[in-house]
Every structure is written in C-alpha cells, then in structure tokens.
C-alpha positions, 0 to 999 in steps of 0.5 A: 928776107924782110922781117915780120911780125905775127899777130893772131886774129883770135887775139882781137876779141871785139869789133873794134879792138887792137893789139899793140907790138914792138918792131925795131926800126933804124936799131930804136926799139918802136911800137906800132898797134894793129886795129880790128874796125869794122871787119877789116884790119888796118896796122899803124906806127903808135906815133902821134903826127904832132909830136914824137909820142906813142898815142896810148897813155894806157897800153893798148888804149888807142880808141876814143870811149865810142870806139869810132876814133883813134885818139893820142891820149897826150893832147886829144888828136882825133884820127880816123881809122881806116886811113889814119887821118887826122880829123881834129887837133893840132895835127889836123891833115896829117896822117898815122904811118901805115905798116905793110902787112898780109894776113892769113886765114889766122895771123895778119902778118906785119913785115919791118 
C-alpha cells in the first residue's frame, strides 16, 4: 500500500491558498505544497525547475502579491498555476513536478 498524505480542505482558507508538506522521497526528507486556485486543487513538489531550491523564502509563500502565479522566491521564476508551467525566468518551458493525489469530500489525499 502507497504511502499518502492528508490535507484538510477546511485548512485552505481562501481562494487561492496553499498548504505546505514534508514527504520522503529516496529517504531525503523533501516538501511539496498543494495549491487551492480557482475551485480546484493542484499538488506540486516545492522545487524550482532551474535549480534544486524549494520556491518559498517564507514558508508557505508560493504566490506572487497578485495571487495569479507561483513564484521561486530565489531568482523570480514565474509558473502557472494549473499545469506548473514556467511562464518567465530562466527556467521558462520547464515545468513544477505534480504529485498524485485524490480528494474526498474533506481531504485531498496526496500518495508518495
């Protein structure tokens, strides 16, 4: 049975918010974060594309002050949302790595 981890939809208190985890991955311990964006939900490993660095300075912080893009507080890569895209910077074409997940009528369920 695949490990998984649960996140509480109540947890997301706005529209956009994330919610930021820890997951082992090849025994390193690694982050990832789930996004809420527009009614949906969309879960991503917090690694910038360009360089191995998670993309939030401030834990948490994965949002541009709009709210309309991801953004990798290191060096400004610009990301879209619903499918990770890298829109601007020097990774521009690459995408974030999405996770698996379910949801439920309460969790969204993320599986390792």
């Amino acid at each position: 049975m695949a490990e998984s981890i649960k996140l509480l939809k109540k947890d997301f208190a706005s529209d956009p918010s994330t919610s930021k985890f820890k997951f082992f991955e090849y025994g390193e311990e690694k982050t990832g974060f789930a996004l809420f964006y527009k009614g949906s939900y969309y879960v991503y490993k917090n690694q910038c594309q360009h360089l191995p660095v998670e993309l939030d300075w401030v834990d948490n912080n994965f949002l541009e002050d709009e709210g309309s893009f991801i953004i990798c507080a290191t060096h400004g890569a610009i990301y879209e949302p619903t499918s990770g895209l890298c829109v601007s910077g020097p990774c521009k074409g690459s995408s974030l790595k999405s996770m698996s997940f379910t949801m439920t009528k309460s969790e969204i369920v993320v599986t390792l």
